[in-house]
N, C-alpha and C positions, 0 to 999 in steps of 0.2 A: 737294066738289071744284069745283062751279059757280062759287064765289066766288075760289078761286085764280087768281088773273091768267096767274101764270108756267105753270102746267100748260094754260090753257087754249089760251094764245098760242104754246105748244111742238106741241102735237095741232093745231093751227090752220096752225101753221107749214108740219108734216109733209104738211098734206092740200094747201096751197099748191105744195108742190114736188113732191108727187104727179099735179096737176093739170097743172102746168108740162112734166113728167116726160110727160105723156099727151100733151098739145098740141103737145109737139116731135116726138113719134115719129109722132102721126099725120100732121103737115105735112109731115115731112120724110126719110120712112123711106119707102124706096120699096115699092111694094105688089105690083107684078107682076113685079120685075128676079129673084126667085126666092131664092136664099142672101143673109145680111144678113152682111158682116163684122163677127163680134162682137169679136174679137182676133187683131190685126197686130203681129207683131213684125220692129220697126226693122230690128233688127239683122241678122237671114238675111233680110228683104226676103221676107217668106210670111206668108200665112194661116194661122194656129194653127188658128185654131175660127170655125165658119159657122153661121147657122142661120136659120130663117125667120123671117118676121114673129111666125107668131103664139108662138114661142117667147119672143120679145120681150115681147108682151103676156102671156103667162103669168107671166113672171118679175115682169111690173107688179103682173098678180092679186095675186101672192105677197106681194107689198111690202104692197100694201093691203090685204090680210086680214089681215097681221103687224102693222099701224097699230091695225087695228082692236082685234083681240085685246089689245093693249096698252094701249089708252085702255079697254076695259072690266077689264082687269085695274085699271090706275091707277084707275079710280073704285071699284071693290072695296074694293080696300086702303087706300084713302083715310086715312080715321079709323081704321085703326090704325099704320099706317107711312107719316107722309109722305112721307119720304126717298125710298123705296123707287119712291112715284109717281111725284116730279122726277128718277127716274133713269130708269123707263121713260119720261117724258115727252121728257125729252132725250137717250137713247137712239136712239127713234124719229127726233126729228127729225135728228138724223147719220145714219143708217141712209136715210132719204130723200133727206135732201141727196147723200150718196154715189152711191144710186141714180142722182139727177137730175144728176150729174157723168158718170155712166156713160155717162146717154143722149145727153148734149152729142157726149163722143166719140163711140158710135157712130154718130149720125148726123151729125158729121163725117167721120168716116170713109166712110161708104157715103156 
């Protein structure tokens, strides 16, 4: 798997917007204002759903253990099912990119 370009530049990619995904929330999420809007809806102009910082950062653990488990999964199964590794590979990086979409909004929002 070392020598795959595309699986290593997708796990590569993923740990990018993971990073990116950390660096927004810590600059820009505030730390001591207490409840974080996690989901505003437009339309009745209210708070759905609130919660702290560190719920935020748990949700990140989640993403980066799921990163993790997947690039050791992908190198497992390597040499028996490629396919199978460039889907978790590219899996993963949607699932991060999404993430880091997520945190754009909330910390646009808050």
């Amino acid at each position: 798997m070392k020598e795959d370009k595309l699986i290593i530049y997708a796990f590569g990619l993923s740990l990018a917007f993971l990073v990116i995904s950390g660096l927004t929330a810590f600059l820009s999420l505030p730390t001591d204002a207490g409840d974080l809007i996690l989901r505003f809806d437009n339309f009745q102009n209210e708070v759905v759903w609130s919660g702290g910082v560190g719920i935020f950062y748990g949700i990140l653990g989640v993403v980066l253990v799921m990163a993790i488990i997947n690039l050791m999964l992908a190198n497992y199964i390597y040499d028996k099912e490629k396919f199978l590794s460039y889907v978790f590979a590219i899996g993963t990086t949607i699932i991060t990119f999404l993430f880091l979409v997520a945190t754009g909004s909330i910390a646009f929002i808050n």
